[in-house]
N, C-alpha and C positions, 0 to 999 in steps of 0.2 A: 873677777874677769874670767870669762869663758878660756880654754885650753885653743891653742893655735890649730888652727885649721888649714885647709887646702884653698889657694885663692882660687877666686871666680868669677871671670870677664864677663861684659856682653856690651850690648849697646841701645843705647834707646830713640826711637825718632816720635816725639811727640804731635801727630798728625794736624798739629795748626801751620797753620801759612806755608805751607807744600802742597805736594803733589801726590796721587798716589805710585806714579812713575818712578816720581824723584825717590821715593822712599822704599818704592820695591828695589830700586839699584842697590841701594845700603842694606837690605835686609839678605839680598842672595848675597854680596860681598862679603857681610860678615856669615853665612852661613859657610861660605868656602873657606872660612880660616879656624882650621882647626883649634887655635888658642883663643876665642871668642865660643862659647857657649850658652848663652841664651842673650835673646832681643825681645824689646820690650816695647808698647802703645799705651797711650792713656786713654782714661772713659773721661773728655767731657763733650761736650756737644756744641761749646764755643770756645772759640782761642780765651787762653788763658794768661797769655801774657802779651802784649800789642795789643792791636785794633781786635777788642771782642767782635766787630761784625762783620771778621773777616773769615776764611775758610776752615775749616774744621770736621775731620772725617769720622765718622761714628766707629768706638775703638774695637768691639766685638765682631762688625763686621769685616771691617779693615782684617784685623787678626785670624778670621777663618779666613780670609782671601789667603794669606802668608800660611797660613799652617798649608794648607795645597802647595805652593809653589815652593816652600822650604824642603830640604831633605832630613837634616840632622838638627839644626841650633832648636835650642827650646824657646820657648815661647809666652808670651804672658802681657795683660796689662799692669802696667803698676799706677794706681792700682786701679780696680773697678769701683767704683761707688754702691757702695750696698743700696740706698735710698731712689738711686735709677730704679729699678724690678725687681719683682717679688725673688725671694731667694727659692724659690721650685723652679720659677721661669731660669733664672739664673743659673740652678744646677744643671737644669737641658740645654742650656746655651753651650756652658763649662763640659760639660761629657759631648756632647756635640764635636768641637771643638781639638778634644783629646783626641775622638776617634779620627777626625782630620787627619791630624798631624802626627797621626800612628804614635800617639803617647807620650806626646813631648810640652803639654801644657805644662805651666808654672801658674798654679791658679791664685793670682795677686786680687784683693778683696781689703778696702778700708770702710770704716764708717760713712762715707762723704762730706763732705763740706764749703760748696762752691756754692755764694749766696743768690747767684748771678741769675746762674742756670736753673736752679729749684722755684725762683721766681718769675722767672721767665715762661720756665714750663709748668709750673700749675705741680710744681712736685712738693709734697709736704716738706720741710726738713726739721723740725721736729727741734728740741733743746738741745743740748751738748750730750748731757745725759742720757736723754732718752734713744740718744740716737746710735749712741755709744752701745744701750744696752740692748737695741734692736740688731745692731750689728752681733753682736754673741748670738744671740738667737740665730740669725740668719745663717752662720760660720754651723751650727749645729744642724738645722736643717740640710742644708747641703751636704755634710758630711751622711747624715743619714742618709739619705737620694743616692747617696754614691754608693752605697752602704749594703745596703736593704731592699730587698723586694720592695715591699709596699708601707713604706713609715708611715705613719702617724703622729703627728708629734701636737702639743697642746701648750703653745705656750702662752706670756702676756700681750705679746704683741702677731706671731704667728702662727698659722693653725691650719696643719696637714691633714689629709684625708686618705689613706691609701693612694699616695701619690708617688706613682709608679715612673720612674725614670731610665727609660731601656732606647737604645744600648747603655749602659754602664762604662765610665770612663776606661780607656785601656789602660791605665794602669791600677795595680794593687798596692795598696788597700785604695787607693784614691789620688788625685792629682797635687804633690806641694802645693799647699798652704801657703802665701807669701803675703801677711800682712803689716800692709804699713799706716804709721800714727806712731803716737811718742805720750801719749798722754799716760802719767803713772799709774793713777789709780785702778782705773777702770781698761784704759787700750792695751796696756800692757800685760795685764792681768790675762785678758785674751787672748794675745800673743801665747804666753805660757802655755795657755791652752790648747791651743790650735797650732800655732805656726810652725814651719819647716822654714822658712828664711824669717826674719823680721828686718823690715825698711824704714830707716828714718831718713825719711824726704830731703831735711835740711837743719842745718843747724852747724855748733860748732865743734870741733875735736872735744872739748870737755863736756859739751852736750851730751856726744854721742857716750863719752865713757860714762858720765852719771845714769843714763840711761838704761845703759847696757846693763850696769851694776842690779838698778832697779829689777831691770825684765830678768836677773840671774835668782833675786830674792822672790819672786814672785813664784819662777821654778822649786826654788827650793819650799814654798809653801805648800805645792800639788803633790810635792815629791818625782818631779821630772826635773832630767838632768839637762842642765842647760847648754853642754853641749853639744846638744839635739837639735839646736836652731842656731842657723848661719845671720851672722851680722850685714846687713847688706847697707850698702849709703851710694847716691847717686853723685857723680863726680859732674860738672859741668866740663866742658870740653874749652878749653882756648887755641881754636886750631893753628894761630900762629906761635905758639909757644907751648907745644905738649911738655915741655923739659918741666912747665910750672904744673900742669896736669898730671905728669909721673909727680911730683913731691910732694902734690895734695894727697894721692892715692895711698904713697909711703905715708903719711901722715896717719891716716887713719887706717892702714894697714899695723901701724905699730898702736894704734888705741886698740887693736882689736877687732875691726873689719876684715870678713875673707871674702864677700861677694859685694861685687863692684860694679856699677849702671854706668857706662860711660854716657851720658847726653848729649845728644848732636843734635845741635837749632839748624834751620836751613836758613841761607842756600849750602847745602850740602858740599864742601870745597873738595877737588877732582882727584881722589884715594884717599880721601880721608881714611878708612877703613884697614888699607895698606898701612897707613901711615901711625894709625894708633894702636896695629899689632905691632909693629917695629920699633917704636920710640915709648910705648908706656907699657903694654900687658909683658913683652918678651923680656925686658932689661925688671919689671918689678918681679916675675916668678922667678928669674936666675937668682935675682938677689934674693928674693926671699925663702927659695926651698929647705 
């Protein structure tokens, strides 16, 4: 198990069955509370959970809108789907994005796998495997983009040309990595490779620790040290009883989580925001410093 690290708030509003109103209010709110740093959007293009043929904001765009109107919190999908766009396109969205928000991307990137949406829109989505191992590829392309002048890179599945990505993210060497999936063999493996946070979506306390143990042995297989990469896990919210949302947090703060997605479904209840720096982030960093 990784060495104890510095916890780390944020909040997420998954852009189905809202608003963009409703969710710009949550997103300045927590940008004003110093103990909340970074918020987060998803990429899919229909609700994901309720009525799929109900509203749903595309998560790239939505996120450059917030990177403008934010000053400080960082920012990020969790995560984007590799299988939506090409990963060049992808890198100019991602450096686009950074320079927005004067360098405060979280750049969150999974395999994909939403059967819904890739059949709906005419999007390949390819086996488990292959899609897993198109996502490696893709995590390397883009890191060259961010990287390099003019990469080339020649792989099985992607193939760059002097594929010139300027401006160049604001930050150096390149924007955190934040990928989430949980699969041993192959996604974690990736992880090791790439990541600066690693996200698992869901699952349970001993999920997460078996896991963790995993993406530590993988580390030790490249020779990186695995306390190079923050544990992240998405908390769901019960806004009428945060007391049970601080114990889920301690939960998985004592397996070994330091970065923490708080989840907020609408309809967004009136300070949530206030309410979940005072009752769960302020009471879990006292305790836990």
């Amino acid at each position: 198990m990784t060495a104890k690290k510095p916890l780390s708030f944020g909040i997420k509003t998954a852009p189905q069955h809202t608003t963009y109103e409703d969710m710009l209010a949550i997103w300045l709110a927590a940008d004003a509370e110093p103990a909340l740093e970074h918020a987060w959007l998803f990429d899919h293009f229909m609700p994901i959970v309720g009525d799929y043929k109900g509203p749903c904001l595309e998560g790239w765009s939505l996120l450059s809108a917030f990177a403008a109107l934010t000053k400080r919190i960082r920012i990020g999908l969790m995560v984007t789907g590799n299988t939506y766009r090409h990963p060049a396109v992808l890198a100019n969205i991602g450096a686009t994005v950074d320079v927005i928000s004067n360098g405060r991307l979280d750049f969150g990137i999974g395999a994909g796998w939403n059967e819904r949406e890739h059949s709906s829109y005419g999007i390949p989505l390819y086996t488990t495997g292959e899609r897993i191992r198109r996502f490696g590829e893709a995590c390397e392309v883009i890191r060259q983009m961010w990287t390099e002048e003019a990469p080339t890179f020649e792989g099985r599945y992607y193939q760059i040309k002097e594929a010139y990505c300027e401006p160049k993210p604001v930050q150096k060497p390149y924007p955190p990595f934040v990928i989430g999936g949980s699969g041993e063999k192959l996604t974690l493996r990736i992880v090791a490779q790439y990541a600066d946070i690693w996200n698992m979506a869901g699952g349970s306390i001993d999920d997460f620790k078996h896991k963790s143990t995993v993406l530590d042995e993988h580390c030790a297989a490249i020779g990186r040290d695995p306390n190079t990469i923050s544990r992240s896990i998405q908390i769901p919210i019960t806004p009428n009883d945060l007391a049970q949302t601080r114990e889920l947090t301690q939960q998985f703060i004592d397996a070994g989580a330091n970065h923490f997605i708080l989840n907020l479904r609408p309809p967004f209840p009136e300070g949530i925001v206030g309410r979940l720096v005072a009752e769960v982030v302020e009471p879990l960093k006292a305790t836990n410093q």
